[in-house]
gemmi code that builds the backbone of each chain (N, CA, C; Angstrom):
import gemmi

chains = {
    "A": [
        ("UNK", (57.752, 48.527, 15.565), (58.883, 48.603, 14.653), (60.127, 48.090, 15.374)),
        ("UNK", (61.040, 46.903, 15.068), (61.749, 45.987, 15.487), (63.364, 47.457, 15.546)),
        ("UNK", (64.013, 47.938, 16.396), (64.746, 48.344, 16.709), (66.427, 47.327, 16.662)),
        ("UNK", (67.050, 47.750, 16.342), (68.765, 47.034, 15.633), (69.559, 47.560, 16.892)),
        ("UNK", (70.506, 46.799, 17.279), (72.228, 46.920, 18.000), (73.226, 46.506, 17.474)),
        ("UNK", (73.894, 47.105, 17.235), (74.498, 46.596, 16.582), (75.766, 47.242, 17.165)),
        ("UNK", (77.638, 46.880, 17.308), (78.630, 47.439, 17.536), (79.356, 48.057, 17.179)),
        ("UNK", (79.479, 49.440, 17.487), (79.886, 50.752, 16.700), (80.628, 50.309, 15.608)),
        ("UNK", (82.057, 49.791, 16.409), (82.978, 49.773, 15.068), (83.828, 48.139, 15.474)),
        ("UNK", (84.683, 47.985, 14.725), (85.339, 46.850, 15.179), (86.739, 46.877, 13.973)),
        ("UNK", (87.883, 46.044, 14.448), (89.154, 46.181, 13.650), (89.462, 44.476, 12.958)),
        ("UNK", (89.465, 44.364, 12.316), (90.006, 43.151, 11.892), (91.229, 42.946, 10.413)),
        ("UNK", (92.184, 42.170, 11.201), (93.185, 41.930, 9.950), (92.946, 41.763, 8.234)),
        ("UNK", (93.764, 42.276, 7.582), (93.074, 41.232, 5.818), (93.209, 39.686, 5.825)),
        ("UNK", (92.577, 39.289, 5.527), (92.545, 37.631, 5.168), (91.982, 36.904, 6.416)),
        ("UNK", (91.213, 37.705, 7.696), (90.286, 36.840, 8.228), (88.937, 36.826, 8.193)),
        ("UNK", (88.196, 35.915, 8.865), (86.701, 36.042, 8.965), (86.382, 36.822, 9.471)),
        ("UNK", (85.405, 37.945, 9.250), (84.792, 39.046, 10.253), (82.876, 38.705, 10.761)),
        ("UNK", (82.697, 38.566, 11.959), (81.253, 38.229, 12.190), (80.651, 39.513, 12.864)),
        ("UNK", (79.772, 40.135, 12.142), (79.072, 41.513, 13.113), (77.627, 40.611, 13.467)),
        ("UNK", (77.613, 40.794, 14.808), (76.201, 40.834, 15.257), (75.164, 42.011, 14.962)),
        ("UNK", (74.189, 41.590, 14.942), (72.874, 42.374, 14.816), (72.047, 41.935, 16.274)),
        ("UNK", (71.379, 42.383, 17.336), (70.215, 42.467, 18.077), (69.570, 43.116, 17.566)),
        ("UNK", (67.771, 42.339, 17.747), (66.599, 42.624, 17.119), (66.016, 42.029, 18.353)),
        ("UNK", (65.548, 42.217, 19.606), (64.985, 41.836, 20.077), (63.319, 41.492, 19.519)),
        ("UNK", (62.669, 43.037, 19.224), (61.243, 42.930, 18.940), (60.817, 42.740, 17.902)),
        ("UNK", (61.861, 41.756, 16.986), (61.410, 41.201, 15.697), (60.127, 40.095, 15.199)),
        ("UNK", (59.355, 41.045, 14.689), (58.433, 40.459, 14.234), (58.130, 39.537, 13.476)),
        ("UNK", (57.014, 38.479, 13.591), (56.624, 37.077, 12.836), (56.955, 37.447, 11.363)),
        ("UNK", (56.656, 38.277, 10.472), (57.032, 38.561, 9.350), (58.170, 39.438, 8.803)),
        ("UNK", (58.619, 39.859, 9.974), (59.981, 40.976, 9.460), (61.350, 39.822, 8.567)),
        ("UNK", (61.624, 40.543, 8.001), (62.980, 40.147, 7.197), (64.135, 40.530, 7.749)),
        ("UNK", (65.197, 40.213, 7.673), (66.603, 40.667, 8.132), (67.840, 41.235, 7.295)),
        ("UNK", (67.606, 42.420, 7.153), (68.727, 42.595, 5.543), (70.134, 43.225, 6.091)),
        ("UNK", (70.805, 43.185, 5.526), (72.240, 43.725, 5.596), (72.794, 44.760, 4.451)),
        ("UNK", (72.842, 45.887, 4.555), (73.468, 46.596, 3.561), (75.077, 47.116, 4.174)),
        ("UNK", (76.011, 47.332, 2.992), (77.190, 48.121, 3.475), (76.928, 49.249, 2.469)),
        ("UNK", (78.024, 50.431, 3.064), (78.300, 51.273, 2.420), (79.329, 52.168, 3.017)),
        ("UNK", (80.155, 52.667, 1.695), (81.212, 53.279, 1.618), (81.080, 54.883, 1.508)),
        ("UNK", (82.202, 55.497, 1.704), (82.176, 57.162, 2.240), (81.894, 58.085, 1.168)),
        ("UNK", (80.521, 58.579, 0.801), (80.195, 59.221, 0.110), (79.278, 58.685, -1.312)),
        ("UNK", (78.937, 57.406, -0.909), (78.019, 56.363, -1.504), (77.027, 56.123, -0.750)),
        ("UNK", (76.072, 55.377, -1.837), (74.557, 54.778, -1.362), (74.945, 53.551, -0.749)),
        ("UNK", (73.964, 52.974, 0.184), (74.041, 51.457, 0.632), (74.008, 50.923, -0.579)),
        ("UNK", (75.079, 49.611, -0.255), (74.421, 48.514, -1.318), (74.205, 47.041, -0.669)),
        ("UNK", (73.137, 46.471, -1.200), (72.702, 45.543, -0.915), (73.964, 44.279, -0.588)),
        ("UNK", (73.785, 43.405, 0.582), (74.621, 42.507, 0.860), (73.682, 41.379, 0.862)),
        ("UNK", (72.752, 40.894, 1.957), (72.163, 39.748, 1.766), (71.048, 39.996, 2.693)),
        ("UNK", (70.134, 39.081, 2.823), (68.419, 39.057, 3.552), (68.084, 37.570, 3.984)),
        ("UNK", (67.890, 37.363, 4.433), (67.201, 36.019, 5.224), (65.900, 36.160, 6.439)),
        ("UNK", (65.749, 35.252, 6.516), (64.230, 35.107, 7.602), (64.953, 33.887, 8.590)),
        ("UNK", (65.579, 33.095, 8.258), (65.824, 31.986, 9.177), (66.888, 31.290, 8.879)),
        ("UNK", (67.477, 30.219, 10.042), (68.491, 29.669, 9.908), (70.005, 30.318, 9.220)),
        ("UNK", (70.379, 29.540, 7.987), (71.307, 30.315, 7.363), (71.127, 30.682, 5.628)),
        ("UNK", (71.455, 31.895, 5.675), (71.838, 31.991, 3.963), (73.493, 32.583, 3.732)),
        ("UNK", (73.519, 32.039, 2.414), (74.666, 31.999, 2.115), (74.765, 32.584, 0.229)),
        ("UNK", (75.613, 33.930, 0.011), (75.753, 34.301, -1.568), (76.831, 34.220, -2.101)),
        ("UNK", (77.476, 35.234, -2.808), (78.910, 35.197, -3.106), (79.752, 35.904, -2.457)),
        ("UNK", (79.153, 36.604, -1.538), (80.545, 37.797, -0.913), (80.175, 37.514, 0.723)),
        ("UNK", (78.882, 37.234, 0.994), (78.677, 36.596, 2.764), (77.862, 35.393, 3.007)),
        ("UNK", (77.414, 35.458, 4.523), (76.775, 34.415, 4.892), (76.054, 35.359, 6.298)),
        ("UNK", (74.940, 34.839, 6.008), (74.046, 35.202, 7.283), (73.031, 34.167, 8.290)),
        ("UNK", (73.717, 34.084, 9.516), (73.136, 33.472, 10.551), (72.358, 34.050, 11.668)),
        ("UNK", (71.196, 33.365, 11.569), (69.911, 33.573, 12.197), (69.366, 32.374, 13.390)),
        ("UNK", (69.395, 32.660, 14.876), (68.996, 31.405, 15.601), (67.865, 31.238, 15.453)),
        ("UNK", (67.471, 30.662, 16.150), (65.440, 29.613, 16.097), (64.868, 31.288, 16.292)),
        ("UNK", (65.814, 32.032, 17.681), (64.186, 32.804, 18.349), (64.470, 34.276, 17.420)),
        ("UNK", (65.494, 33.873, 16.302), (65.400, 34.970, 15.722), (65.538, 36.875, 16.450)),
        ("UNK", (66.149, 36.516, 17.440), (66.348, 37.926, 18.039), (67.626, 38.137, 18.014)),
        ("UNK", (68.551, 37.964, 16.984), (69.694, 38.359, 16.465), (70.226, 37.883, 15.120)),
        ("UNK", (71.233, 37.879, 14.969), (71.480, 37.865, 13.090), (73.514, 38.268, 13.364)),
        ("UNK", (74.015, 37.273, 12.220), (75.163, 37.544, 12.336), (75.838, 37.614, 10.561)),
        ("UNK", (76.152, 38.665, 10.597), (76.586, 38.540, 9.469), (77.940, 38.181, 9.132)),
        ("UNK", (78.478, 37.196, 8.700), (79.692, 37.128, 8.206), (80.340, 36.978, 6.783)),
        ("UNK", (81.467, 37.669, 7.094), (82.274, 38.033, 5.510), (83.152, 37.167, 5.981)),
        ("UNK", (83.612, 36.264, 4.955), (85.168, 35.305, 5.025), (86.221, 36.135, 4.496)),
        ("UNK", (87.637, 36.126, 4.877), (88.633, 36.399, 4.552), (88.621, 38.225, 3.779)),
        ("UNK", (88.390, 39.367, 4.994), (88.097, 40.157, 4.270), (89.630, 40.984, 3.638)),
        ("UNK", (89.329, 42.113, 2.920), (90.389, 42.364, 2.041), (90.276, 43.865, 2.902)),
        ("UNK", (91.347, 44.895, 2.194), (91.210, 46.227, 2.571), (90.161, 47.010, 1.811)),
        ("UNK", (89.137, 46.429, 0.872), (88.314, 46.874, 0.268), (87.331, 46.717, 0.880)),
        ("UNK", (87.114, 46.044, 1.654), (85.871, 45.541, 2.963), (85.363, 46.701, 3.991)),
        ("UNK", (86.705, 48.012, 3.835), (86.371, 48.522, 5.080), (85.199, 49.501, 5.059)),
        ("UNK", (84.408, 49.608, 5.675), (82.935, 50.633, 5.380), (82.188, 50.350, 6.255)),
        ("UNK", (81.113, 50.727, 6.356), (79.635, 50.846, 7.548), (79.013, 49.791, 7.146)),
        ("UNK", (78.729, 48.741, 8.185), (77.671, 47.870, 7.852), (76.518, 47.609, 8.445)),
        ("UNK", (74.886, 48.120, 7.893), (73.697, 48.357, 8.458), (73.284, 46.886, 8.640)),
        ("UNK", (72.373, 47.079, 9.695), (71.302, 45.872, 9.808), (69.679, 46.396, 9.985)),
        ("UNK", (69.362, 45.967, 9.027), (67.291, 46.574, 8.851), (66.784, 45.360, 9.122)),
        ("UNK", (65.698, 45.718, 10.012), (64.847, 44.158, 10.452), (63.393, 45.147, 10.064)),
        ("UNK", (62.584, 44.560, 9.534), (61.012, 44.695, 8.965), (60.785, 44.032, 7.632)),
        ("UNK", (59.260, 44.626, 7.496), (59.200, 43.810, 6.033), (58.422, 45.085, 5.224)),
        ("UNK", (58.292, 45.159, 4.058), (57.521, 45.928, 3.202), (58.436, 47.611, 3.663)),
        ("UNK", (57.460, 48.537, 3.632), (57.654, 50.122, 3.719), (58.372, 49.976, 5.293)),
        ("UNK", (57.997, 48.733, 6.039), (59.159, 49.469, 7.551), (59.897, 48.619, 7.527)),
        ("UNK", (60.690, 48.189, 6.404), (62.065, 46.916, 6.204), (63.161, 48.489, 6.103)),
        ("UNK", (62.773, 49.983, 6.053), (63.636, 50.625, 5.990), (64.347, 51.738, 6.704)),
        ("UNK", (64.205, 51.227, 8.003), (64.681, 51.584, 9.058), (66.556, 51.424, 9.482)),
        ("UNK", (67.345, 52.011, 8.987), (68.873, 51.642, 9.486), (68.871, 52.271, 10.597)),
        ("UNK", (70.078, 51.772, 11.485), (70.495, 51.762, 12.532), (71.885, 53.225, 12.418)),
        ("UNK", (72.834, 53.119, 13.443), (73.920, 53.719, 13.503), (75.332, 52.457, 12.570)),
        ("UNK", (74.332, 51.506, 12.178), (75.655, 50.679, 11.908), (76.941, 50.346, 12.595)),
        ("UNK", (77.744, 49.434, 11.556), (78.937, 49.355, 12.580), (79.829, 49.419, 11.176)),
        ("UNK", (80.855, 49.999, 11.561), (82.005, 50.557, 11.513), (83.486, 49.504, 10.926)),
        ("UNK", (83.590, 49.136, 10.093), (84.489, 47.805, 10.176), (86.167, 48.800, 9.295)),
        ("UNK", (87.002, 48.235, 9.860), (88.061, 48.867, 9.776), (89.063, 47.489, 9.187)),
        ("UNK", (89.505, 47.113, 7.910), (90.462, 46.283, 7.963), (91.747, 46.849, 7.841)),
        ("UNK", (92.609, 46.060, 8.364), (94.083, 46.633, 8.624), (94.984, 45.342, 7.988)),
        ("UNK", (96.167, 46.505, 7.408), (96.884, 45.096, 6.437), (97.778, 44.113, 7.389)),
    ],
    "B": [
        ("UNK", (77.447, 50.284, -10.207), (76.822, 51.058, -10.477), (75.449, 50.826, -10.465)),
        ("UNK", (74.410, 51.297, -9.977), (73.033, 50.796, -9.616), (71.567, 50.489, -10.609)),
        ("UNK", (71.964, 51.870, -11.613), (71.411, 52.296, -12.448), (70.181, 53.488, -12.133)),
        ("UNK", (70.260, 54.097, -10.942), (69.574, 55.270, -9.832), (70.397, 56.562, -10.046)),
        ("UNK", (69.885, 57.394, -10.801), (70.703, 58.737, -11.075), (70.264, 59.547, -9.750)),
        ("UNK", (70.653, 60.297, -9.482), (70.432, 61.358, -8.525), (70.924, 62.815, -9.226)),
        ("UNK", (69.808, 63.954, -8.796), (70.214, 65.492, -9.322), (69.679, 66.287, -8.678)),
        ("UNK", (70.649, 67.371, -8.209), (72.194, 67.641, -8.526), (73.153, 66.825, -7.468)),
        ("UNK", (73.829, 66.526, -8.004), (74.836, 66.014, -7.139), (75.434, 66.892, -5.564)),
        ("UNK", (74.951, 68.009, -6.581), (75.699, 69.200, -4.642), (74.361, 70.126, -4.665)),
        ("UNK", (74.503, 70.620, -4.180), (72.845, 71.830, -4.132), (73.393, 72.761, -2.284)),
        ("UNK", (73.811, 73.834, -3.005), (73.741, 74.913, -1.336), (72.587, 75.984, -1.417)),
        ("UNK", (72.018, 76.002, -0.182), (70.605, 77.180, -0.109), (70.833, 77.724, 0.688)),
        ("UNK", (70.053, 78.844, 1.267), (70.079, 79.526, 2.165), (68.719, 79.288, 3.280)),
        ("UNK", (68.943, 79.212, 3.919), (68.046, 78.830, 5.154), (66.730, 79.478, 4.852)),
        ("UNK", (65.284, 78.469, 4.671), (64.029, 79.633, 4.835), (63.817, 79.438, 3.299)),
        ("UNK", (64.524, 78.803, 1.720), (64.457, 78.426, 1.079), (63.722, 77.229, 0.715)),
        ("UNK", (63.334, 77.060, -0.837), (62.513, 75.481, -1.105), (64.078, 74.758, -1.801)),
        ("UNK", (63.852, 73.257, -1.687), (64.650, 72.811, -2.477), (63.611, 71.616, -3.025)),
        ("UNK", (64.101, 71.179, -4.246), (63.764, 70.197, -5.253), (64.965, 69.270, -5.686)),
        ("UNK", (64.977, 67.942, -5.089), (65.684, 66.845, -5.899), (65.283, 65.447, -6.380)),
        ("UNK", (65.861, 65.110, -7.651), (65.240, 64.770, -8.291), (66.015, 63.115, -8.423)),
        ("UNK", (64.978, 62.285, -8.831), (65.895, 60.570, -8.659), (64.649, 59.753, -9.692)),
        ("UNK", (66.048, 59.197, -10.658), (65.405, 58.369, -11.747), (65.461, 56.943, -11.542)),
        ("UNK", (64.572, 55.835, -10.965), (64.969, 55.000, -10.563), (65.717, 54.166, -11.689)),
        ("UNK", (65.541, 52.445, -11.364), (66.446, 51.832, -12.232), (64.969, 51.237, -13.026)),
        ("UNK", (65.636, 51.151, -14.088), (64.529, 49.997, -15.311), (63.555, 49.024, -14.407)),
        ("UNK", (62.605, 48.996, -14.483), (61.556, 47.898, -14.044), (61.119, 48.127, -12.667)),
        ("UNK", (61.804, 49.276, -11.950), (61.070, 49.330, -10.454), (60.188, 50.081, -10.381)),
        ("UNK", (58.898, 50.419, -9.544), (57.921, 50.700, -9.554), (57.820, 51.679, -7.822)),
        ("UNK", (59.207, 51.336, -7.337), (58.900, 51.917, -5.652), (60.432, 52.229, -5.501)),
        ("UNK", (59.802, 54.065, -4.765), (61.001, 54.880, -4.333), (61.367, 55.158, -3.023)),
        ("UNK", (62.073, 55.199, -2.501), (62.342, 55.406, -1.281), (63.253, 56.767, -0.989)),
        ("UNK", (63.038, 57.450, -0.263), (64.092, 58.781, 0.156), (64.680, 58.675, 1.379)),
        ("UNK", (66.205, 59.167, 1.345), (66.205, 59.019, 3.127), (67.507, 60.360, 3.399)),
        ("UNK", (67.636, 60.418, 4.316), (68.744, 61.734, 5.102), (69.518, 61.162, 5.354)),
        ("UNK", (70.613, 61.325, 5.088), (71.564, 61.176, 6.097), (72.877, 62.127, 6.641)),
        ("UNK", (72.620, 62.314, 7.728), (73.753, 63.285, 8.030), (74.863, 62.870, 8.230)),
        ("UNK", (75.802, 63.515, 8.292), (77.475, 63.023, 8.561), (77.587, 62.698, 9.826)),
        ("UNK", (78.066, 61.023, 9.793), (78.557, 60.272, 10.988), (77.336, 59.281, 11.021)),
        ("UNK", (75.902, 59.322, 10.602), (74.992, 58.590, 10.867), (74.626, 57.791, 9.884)),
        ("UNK", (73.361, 56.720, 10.086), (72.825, 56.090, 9.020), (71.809, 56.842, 8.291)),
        ("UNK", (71.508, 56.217, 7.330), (70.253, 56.983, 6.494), (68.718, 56.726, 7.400)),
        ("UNK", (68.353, 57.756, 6.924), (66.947, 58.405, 8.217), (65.943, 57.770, 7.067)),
        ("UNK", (64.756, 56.998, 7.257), (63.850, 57.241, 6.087), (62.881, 58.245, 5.997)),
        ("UNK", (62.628, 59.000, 4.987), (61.682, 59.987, 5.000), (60.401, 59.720, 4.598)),
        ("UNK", (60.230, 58.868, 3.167), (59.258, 58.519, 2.607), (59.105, 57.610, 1.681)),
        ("UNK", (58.060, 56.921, 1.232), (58.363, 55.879, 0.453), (57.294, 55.920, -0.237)),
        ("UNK", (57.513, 55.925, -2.307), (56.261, 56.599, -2.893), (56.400, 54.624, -3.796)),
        ("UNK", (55.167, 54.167, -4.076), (54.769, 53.220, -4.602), (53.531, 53.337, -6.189)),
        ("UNK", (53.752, 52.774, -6.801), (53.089, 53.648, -8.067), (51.736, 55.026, -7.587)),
        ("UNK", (53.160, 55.822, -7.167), (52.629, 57.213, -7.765), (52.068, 57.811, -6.059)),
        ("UNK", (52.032, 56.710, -5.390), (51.351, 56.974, -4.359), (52.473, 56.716, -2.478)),
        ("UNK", (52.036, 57.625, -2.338), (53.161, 57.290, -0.482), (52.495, 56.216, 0.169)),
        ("UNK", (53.609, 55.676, 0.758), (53.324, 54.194, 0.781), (54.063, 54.169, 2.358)),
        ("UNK", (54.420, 54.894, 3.013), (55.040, 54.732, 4.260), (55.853, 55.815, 4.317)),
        ("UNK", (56.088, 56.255, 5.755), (56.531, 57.814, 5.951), (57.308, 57.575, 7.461)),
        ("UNK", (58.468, 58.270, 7.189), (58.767, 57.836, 8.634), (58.888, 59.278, 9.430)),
        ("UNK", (59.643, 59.763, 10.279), (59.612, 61.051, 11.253), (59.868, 61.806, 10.816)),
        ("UNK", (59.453, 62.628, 9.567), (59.710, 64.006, 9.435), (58.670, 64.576, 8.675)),
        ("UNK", (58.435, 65.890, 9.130), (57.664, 66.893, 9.104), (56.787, 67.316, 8.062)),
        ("UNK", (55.721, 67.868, 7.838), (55.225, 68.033, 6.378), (55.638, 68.958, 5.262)),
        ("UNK", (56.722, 69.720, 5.751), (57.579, 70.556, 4.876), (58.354, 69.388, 4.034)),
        ("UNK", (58.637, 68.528, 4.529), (59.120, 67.333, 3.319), (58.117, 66.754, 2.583)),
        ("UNK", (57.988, 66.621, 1.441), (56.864, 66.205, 0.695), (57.493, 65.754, -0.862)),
        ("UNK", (57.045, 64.819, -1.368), (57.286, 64.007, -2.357), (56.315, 63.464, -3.874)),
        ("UNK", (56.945, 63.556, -4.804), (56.085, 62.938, -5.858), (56.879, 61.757, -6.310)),
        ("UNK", (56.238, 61.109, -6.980), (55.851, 59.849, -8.166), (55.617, 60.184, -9.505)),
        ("UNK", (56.270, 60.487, -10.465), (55.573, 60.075, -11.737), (55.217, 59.164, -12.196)),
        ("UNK", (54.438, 59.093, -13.267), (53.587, 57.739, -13.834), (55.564, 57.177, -14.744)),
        ("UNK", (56.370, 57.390, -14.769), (57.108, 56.615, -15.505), (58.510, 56.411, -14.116)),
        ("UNK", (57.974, 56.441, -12.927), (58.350, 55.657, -11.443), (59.493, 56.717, -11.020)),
        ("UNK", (59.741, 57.973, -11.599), (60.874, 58.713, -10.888), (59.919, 59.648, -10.270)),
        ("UNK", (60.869, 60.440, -9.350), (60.485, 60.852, -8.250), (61.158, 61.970, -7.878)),
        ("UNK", (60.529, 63.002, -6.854), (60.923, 64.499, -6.559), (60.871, 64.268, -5.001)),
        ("UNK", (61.933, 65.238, -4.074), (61.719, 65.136, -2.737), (61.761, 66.658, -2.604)),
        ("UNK", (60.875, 67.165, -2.328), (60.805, 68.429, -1.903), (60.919, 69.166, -0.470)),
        ("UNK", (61.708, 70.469, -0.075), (61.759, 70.414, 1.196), (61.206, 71.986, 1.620)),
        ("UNK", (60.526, 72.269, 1.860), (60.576, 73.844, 2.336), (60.631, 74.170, 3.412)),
        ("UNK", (60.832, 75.661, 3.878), (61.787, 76.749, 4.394), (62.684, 75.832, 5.570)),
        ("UNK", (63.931, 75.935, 4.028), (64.828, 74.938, 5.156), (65.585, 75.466, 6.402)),
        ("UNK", (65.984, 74.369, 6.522), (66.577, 74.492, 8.237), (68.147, 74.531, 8.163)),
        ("UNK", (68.702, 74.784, 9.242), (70.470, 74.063, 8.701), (70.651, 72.763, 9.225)),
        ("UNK", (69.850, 72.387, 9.981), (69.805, 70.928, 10.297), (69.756, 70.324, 9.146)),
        ("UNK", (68.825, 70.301, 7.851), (68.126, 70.227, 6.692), (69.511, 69.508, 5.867)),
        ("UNK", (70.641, 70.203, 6.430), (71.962, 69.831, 5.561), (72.222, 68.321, 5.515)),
        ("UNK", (72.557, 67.235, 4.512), (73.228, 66.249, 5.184), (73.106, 65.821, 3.096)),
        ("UNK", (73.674, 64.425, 3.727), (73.083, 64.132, 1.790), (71.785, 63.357, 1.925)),
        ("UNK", (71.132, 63.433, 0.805), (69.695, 62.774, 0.774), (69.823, 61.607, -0.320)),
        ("UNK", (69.586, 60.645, -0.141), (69.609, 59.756, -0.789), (67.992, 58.599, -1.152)),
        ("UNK", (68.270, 58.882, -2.273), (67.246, 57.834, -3.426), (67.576, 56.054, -3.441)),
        ("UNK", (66.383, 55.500, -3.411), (66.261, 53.871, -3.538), (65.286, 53.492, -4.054)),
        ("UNK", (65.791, 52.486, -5.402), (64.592, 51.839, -5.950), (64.592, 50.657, -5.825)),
        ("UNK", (63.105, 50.011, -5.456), (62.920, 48.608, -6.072), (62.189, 47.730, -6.651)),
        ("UNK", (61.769, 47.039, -7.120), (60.711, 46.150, -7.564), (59.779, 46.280, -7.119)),
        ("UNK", (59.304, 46.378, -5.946), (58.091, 46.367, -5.385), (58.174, 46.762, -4.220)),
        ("UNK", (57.166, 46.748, -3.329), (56.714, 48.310, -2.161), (57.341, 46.617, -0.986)),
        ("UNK", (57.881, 45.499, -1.395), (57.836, 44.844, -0.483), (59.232, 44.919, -0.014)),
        ("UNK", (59.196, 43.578, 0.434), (60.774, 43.460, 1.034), (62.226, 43.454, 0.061)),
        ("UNK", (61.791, 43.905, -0.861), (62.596, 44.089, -1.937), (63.846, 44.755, -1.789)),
        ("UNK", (65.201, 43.958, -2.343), (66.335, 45.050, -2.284), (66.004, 45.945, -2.710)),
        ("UNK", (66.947, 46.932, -2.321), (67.015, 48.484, -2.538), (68.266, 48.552, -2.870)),
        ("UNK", (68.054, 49.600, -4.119), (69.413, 49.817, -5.268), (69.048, 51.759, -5.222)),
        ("UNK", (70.531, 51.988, -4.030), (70.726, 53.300, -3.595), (71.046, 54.380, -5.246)),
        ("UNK", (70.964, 55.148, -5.156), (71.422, 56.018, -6.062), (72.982, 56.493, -5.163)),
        ("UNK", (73.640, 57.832, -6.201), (74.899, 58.595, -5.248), (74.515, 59.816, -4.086)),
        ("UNK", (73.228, 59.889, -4.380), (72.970, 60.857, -3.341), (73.063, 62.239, -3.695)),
        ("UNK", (72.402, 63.157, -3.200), (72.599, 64.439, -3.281), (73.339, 65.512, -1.702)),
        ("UNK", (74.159, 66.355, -1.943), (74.693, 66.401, -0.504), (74.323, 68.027, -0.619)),
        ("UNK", (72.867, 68.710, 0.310), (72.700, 69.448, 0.295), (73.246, 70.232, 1.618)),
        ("UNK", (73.477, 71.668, 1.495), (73.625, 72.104, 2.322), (73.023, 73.872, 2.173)),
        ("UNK", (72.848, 73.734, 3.456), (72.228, 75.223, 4.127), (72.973, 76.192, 5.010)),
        ("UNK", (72.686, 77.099, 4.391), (73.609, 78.303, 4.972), (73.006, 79.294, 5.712)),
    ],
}
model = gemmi.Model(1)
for chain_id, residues in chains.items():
    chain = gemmi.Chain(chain_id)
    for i, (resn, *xyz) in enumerate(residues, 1):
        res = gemmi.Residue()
        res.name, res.seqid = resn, gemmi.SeqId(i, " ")
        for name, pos in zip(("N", "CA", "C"), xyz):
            atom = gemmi.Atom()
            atom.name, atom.element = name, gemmi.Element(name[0])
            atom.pos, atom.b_iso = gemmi.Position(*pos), 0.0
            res.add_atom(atom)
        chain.add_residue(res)
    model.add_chain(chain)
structure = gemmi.Structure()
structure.add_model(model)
structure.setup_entities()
């Protein structure tokens, strides 16, 4: 079961790019890479998933190198509504649901 | 909004007690997921029921135990709780037992006394 690092917390202004890393060292040939956030006294909600290279939706973008033993998620230009816990789950099927301690994102006006 | 009810929203017991909560997934999913989470941490997974049946289980004990109904909602049951036991528990449905997003419910925030 592929284990997450991810950095407690981090501060960033409104209106810049924010990039959280994910480490996955023991990510497996079939594991997936998902990203959920969530806010204080709410469920995760879904952000985005990829296997390789890059994907890209309406609210992020997620980058993945060749050896796949990390993952970066980035939000463009975030707002003060951005601020909340953001998980990284690496597996696939019933053990894609493993979260981490997350990280912590704090925007400041 | 997800379309994942969760009930009761609060629930307090007394230690050494059963509890029962209950999660209606959303229209068309077929797979539930339960998880813990205590204050300050991420969600723990407990179990994961797939038509009707557990489908993956992660570290906790057999006093946690779970159903499936045939119309895809689901019960997490806990007996003689602990005060550790406290935290909120939270419900996820999705399409299928695979790599499928997961659409959280609000959670239930139990606590033990």
């Amino acid at each position: 079961l592929a284990k997450t690092t991810q950095p407690i917390s981090m501060d960033s202004y409104e209106g810049q790019e924010v990039n959280i890393t994910c480490s996955h060292n023991n990510i497996a040939t079939n594991d997936y890479i998902t990203w959920y956030q969530q806010f204080p006294s709410q469920g995760p909600r879904f952000i985005i998933q990829g296997y390789k290279t890059k994907v890209t939706n309406e609210v992020a973008s997620l980058f993945i190198p060749a050896d796949r033993k990390s993952s970066t998620l980035s939000l463009p230009r975030v707002s003060l509504s951005d601020t909340a816990v953001y998980y990284c789950l690496v597996g696939g099927g019933a053990n894609n649901l493993f979260f981490g301690t997350g990280t912590r994102l704090t925007v400041i006006p | 909004e997800t379309g994942v009810t969760q009930s009761p929203t609060h629930l307090i017991k007394t230690r050494g007690q059963q509890v029962t909560l209950r999660c209606s997934s959303q229209s068309g999913h077929n797979t539930v997921s339960w998880y813990q989470q205590a204050l300050g941490q991420g969600p723990q997974f407990i179990f994961q029921y797939y038509r009707e049946e557990e489908n993956g289980r992660g570290n906790f004990p057999p006093r946690f135990s779970g159903l499936q109904f045939p119309n895809y909602s689901s019960e997490l049951n806990v007996n003689a709780l602990e005060l550790d036991d406290s935290a909120l528990y939270l419900c996820a449905s999705s399409r299928t037992s695979g790599r499928d997003e997961q659409y959280f419910g609000p959670g239930t925030r139990l606590t033990v006394t």
